[in-house]
C-alpha positions as CSV (number, residue, x, y, z in Angstrom):
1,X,54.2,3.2,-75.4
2,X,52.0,5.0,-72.5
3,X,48.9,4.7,-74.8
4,X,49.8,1.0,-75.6
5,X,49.4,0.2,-71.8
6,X,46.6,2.8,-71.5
7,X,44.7,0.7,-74.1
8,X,45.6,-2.8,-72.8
9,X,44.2,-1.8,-69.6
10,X,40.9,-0.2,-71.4
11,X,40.4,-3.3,-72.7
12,X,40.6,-5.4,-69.7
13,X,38.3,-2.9,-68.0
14,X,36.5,-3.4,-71.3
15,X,36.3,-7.6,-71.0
16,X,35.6,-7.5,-67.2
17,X,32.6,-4.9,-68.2
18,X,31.6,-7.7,-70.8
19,X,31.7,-10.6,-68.2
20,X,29.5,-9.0,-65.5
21,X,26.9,-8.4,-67.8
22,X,26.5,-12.0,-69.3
23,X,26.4,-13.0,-65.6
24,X,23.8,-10.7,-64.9
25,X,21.9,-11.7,-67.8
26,X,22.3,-15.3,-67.0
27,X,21.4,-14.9,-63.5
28,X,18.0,-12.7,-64.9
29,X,19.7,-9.3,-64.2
30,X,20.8,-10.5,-60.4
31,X,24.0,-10.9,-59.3
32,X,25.5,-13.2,-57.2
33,X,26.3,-12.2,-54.0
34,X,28.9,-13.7,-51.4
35,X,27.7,-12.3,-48.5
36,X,24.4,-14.2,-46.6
37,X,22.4,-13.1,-43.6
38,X,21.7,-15.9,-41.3
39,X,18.8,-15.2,-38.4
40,X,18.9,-17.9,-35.7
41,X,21.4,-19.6,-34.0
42,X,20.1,-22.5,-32.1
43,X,21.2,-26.2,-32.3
44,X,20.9,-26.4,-35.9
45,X,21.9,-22.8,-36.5
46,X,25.3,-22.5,-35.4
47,X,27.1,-25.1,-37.2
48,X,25.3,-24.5,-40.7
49,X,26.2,-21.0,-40.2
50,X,29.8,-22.3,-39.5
51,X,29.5,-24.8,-42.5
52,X,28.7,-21.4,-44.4
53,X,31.9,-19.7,-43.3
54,X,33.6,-22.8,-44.2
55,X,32.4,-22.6,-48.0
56,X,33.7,-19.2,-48.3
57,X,30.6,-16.8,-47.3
58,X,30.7,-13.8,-45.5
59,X,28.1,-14.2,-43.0
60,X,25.9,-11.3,-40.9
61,X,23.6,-13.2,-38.0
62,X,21.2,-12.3,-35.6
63,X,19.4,-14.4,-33.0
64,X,16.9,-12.7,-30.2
65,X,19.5,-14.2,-27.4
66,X,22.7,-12.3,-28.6
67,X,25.4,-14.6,-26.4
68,X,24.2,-17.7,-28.5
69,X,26.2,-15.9,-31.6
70,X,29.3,-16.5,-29.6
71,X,30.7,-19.6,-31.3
72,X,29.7,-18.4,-34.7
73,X,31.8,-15.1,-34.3
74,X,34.5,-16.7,-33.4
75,X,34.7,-18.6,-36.9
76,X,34.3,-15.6,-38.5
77,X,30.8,-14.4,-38.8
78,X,29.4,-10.6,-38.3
79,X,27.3,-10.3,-35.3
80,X,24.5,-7.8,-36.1
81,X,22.1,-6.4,-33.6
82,X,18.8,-6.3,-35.7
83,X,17.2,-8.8,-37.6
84,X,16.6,-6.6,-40.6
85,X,21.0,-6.0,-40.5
86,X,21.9,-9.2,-42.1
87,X,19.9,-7.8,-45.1
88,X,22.2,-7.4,-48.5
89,X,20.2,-5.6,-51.1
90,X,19.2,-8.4,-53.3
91,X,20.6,-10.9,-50.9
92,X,19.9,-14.0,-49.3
93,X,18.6,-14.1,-45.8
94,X,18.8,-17.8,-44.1
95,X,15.9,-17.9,-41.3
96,X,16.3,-21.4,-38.7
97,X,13.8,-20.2,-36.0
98,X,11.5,-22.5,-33.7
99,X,8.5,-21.8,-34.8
100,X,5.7,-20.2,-37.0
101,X,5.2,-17.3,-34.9
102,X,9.3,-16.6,-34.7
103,X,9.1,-16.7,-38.5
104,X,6.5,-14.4,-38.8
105,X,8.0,-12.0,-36.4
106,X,11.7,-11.8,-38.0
107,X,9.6,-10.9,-41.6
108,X,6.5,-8.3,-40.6
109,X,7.8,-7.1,-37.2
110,X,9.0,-3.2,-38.0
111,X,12.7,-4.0,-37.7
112,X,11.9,-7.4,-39.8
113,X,13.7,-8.6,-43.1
114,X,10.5,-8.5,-44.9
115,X,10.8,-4.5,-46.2
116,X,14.4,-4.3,-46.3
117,X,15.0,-7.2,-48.6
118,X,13.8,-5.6,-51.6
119,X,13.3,-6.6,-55.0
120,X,15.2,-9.6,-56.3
121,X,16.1,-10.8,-52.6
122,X,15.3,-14.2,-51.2
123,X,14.5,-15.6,-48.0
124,X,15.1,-18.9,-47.4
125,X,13.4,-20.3,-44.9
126,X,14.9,-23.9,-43.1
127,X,12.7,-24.1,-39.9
128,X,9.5,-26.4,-39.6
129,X,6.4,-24.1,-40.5
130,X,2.8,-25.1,-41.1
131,X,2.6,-25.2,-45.5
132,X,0.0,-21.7,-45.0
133,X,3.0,-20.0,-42.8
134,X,5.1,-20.4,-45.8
135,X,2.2,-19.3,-48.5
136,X,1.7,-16.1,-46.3
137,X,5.1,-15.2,-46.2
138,X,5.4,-16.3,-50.1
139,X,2.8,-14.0,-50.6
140,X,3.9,-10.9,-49.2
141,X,7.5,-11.6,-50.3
142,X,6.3,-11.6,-54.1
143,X,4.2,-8.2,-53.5
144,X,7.3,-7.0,-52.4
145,X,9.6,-8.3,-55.9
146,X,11.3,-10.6,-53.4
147,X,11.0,-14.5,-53.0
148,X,10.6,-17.0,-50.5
149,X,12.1,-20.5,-51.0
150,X,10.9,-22.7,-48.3
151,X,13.6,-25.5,-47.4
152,X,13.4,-27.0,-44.1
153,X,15.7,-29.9,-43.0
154,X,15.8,-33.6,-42.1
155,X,19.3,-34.1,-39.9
156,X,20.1,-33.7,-36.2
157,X,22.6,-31.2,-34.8
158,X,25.1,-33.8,-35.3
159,X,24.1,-33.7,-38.8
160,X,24.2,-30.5,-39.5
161,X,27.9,-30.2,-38.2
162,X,28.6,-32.8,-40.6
163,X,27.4,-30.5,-43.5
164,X,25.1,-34.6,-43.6
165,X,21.4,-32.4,-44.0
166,X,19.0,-33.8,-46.4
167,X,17.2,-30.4,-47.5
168,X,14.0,-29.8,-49.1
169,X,13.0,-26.6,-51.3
170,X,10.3,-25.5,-52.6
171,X,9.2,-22.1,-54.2
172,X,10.3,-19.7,-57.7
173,X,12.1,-21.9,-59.9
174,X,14.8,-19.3,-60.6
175,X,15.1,-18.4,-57.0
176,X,15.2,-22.1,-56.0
177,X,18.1,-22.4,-58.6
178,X,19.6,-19.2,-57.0
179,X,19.8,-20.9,-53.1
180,X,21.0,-24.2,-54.3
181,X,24.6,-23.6,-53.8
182,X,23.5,-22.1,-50.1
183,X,21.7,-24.8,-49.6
184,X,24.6,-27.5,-51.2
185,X,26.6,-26.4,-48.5
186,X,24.8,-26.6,-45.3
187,X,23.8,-30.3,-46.7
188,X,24.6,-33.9,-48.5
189,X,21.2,-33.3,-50.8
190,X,18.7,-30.9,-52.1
191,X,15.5,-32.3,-53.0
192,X,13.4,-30.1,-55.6
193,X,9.7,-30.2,-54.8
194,X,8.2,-27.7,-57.3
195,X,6.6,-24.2,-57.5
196,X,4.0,-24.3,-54.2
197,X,6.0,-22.7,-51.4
198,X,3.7,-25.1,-48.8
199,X,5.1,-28.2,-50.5
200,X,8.3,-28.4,-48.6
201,X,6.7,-27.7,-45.7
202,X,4.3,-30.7,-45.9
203,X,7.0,-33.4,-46.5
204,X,8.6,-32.0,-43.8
205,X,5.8,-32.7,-41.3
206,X,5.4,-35.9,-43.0
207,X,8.4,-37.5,-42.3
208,X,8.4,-36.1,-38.6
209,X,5.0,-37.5,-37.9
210,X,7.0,-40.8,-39.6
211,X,10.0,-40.5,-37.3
212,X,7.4,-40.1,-33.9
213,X,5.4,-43.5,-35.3
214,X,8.9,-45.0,-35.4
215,X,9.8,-44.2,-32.2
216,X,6.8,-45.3,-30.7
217,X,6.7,-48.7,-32.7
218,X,10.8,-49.0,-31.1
219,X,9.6,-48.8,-27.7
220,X,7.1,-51.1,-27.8
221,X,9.2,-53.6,-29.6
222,X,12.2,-53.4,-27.3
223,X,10.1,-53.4,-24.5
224,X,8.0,-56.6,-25.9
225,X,12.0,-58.1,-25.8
226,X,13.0,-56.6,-22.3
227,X,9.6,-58.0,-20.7
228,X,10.6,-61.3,-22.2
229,X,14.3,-61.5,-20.7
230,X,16.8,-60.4,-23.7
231,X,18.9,-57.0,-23.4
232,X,16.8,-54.7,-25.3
233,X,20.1,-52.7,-27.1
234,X,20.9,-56.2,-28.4
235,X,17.9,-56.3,-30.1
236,X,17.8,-52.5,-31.0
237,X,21.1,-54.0,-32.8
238,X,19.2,-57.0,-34.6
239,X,16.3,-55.1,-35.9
240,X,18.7,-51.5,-37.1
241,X,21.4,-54.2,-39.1
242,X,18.6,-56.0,-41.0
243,X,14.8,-54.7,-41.5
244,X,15.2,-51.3,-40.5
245,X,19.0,-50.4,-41.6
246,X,18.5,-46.9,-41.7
247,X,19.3,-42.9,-40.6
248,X,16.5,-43.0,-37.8
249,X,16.2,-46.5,-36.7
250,X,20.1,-46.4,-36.2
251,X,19.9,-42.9,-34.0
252,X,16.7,-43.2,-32.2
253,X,17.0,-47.0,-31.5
254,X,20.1,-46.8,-29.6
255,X,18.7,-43.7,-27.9
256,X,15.5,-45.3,-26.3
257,X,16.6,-48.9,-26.1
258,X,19.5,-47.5,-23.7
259,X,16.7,-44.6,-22.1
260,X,18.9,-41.6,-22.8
261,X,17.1,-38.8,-23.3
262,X,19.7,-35.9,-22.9
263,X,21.0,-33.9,-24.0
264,X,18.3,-32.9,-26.5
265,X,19.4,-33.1,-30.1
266,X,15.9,-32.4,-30.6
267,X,13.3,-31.3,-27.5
268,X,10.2,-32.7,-26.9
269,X,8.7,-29.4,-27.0
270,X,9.4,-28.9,-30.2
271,X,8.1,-32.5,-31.4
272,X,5.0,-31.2,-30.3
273,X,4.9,-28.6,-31.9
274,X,5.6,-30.0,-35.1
275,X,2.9,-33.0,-34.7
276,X,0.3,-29.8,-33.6
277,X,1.1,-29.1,-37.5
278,X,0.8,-32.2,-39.0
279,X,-2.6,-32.6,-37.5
280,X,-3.8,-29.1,-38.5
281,X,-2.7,-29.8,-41.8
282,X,-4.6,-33.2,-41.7
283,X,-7.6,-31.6,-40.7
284,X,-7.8,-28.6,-43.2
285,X,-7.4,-31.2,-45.8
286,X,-9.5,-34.1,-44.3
287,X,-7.1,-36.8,-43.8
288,X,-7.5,-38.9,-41.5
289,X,-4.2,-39.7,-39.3
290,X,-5.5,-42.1,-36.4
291,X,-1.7,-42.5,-35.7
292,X,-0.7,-39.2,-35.7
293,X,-3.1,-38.6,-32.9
294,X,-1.5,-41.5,-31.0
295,X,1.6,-40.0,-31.1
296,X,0.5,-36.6,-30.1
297,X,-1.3,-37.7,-26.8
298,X,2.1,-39.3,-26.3
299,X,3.8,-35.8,-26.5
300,X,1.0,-34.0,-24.7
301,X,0.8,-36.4,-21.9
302,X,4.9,-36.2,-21.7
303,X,5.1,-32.6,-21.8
304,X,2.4,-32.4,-18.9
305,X,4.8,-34.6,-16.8
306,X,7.4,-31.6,-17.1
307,X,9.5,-33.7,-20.3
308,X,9.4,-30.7,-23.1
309,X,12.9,-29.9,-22.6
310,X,14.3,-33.9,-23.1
311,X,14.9,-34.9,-26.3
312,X,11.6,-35.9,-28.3
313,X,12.5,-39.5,-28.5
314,X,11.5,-39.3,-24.8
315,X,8.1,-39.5,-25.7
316,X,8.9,-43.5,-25.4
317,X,8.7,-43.4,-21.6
318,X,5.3,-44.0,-21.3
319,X,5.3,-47.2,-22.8
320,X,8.0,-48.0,-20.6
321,X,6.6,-46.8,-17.8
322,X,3.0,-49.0,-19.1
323,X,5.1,-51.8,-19.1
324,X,6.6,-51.6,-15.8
325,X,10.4,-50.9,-17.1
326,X,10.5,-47.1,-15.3
């Protein structure tokens, strides 16, 4: 009778044996892992992380101002005190930092993720980088057996909370298919743009510069309405319920037809740092963007007048203030 029930249980050592190596095979000899590092905690940071917990990860973060992991901790996340901590061996490290620079430092710098997260590891990186920041990085990643996915994000804070993110990916194939249920639950949709790690990086600053232009073209419509007597939310109401029935006309047009520029979903600072990319990238590849340059003296000129920590739709103040309506 004892070897009956030693043998039943061989074989279910036996099946489970079985099972883990079909899904390593199917997953090209990786296994899935339920554990993801997570390096900055900002406004978009904290509640993807959170929306991370919520889809049953175990979570290690790190951010270079330690009390901004507070919230984070609380729902359940490990607070780790080195950025090369979150690192699972053949893991997936999430990166949201502000800028190129950030990026670069939280991969090369000595206690980085870059060495550590060895061969068959991926970083996937949502923050807004210039395309050659993300084919540097790729680079070094793949002479290391590790990939890089690049996948920043189109969504606000509020967005993000809502698990509403429209996310872009670009990078391996296999890896991209690897992230995608990371990615599914930070956001509504993943878009798949191919191979080139720079690709989802140049959509990205495309539909920013897109999103400044609009903001720009609101202002001087709503003003072109104020000047001439009507309430200018009214017609922020006409023009988002019929032409321009969509995610940023909606959000932004209530924003600068009332003049409410905090708190910052989104600061000005930042929107100039992200159209500094779109014209570098316009430049290296000779296309000419006379808008894009309108826009930008907009932020420069705002940012000079001491506006880089309001929200970047506050880059509409000088054509109110060119109109007389400041």
């Amino acid at each position: 009778m004892g070897y009956f029930f030693r043998s039943r249980q061989l074989s279910r050592n036996l099946s489970y044996v079985r099972f883990e190596f079909e899904l390593m095979s199917k997953l090209g000899g990786v296994l899935m892992v339920n554990e993801i590092g997570f390096i900055g905690l900002g406004n978009m940071g904290q509640p993807m992380v959170k929306n991370l917990i919520k889809a049953g990860y175990k979570v290690k973060v790190y951010n270079r101002t330690p009390n901004k992991a507070y919230e984070v901790v609380a729902a359940g996340a490990e607070q780790v005190n080195r950025p090369c901590n979150v690192v699972t061996p053949e893991g997936i490290v999430v990166t949201m930092v502000s800028n190129d620079q950030a990026l670069e430092d939280m991969v090369f710098a000595p206690d980085g993720i870059g060495e550590k997260l060895g061969k068959n590891g991926i970083h996937l990186s949502m923050s807004t980088v210039a395309p050659e920041t993300s084919r540097k990085i790729a680079q070094f990643h793949q002479e290391k057996g590790s990939f890089y996915i690049a996948s920043p994000v189109f969504g606000r804070p509020e967005a993000a909370a809502a698990q509403k993110l429209w996310i872009l990916s670009s990078g391996n194939k296999d890896a991209r298919e690897r992230v995608k249920p990371v990615q599914e639950a930070m956001g509504q949709r993943v878009f798949d743009l191919g191979e080139e790690p720079g690709n989802a990086n140049v959509v990205k600053l495309g539909g920013n510069f897109m999103i400044m232009a609009a903001m720009e073209a609101m202002a001087e419509a709503f003003n072109l309405a104020e000047k001439n007597g009507m309430d200018r939310e009214t017609v922020a109401e006409v023009y988002s319920s019929t032409l321009f029935n969509c995610t940023v006309y909606n959000g932004y047009g209530s924003m600068i037809a009332k003049k409410m520029f905090e708190p910052a979903g989104f600061q000005l600072a930042l929107g100039l740092k992200d159209c500094n990319l779109v014209l570098n990238e316009a430049n290296s590849t000779e296309t000419p963007m006379p808008l894009a340059n309108l826009v930008h003296n907009r932020l420069l000129a705002s940012a000079a007048k001491g506006r880089g920590n309001l929200d970047w739709s506050a880059l509409t103040k000088l054509a109110n203030e060119e109109a007389g309506l400041e």
